[in-house]
N, C-alpha and C positions, 0 to 999 in steps of 0.2 A: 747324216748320210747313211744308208742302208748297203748292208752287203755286195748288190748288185750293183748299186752307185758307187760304191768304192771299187770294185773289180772293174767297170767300165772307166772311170779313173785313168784307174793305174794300167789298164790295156791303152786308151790314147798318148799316157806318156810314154810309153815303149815306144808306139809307131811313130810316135816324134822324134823321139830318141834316135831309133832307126832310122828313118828317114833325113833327119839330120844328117846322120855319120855320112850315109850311103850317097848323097849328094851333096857331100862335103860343103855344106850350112852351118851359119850359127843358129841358135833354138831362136834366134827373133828372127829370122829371114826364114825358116822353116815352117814359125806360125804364121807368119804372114801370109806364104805361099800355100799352104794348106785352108788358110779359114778364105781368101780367096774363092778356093774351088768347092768348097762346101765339102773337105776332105772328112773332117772330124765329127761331124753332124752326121756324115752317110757312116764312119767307124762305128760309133756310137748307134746309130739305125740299126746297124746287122753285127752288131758286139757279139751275140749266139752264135754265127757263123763263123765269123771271121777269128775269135779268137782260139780257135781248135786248128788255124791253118801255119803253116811256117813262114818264120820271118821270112824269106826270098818268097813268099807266094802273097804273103799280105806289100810287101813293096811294091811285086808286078803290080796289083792289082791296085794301087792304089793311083800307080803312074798310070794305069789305063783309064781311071776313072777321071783324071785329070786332064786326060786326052779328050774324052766324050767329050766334057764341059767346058775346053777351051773351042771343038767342031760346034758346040752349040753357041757359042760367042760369036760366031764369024755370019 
C-alpha cells in the first residue's frame, strides 16, 4: 500500500468512526448503512477535497449525499 492508499485508509476510518458516534451506530450498522449508499467509494473519489474539510462539514455532507441517493431510489 502506498502513501496515498494509506492516507485514504485512515481518512475512511475517521469518517466511520464519526459517522458512527454522531448517529449513534455500531461500526457494522455504520458500514452497512454507508457501503449502501456508495458512501465510501464517493470518500475515497474526492479524498483531495474532502480531506482538508472539518469533521461537522464532511458529516453534512455525507448525510447530503445520502439524501441524493436515497431521491434517486424512489
Amino acid at each position: 500500500m502506498d502513501k496515498k492508499e494509506q492516507d485514504i485508509a485512515y481518512f475512511l476510518s475517521f469518517c466511520i468512526e464519526q459517522y458512527k458516534n454522531e448517529k449513534r451506530m455500531t461500526g457494522t450498522e455504520a458500514m452497512n448503512f454507508l457501503n449502501r449508499y456508495g458512501v465510501l467509494e464517493y470518500l475515497a473519489e474526492h479524498f483531495e477535497i474532502l480531506h482538508t474539510q472539518s469533521r461537522q462539514w464532511i458529516l453534512a455532507d455525507i448525510d447530503e449525499f445520502i439524501e441524493i441517493r436515497k431521491n434517486e431510489e424512489k
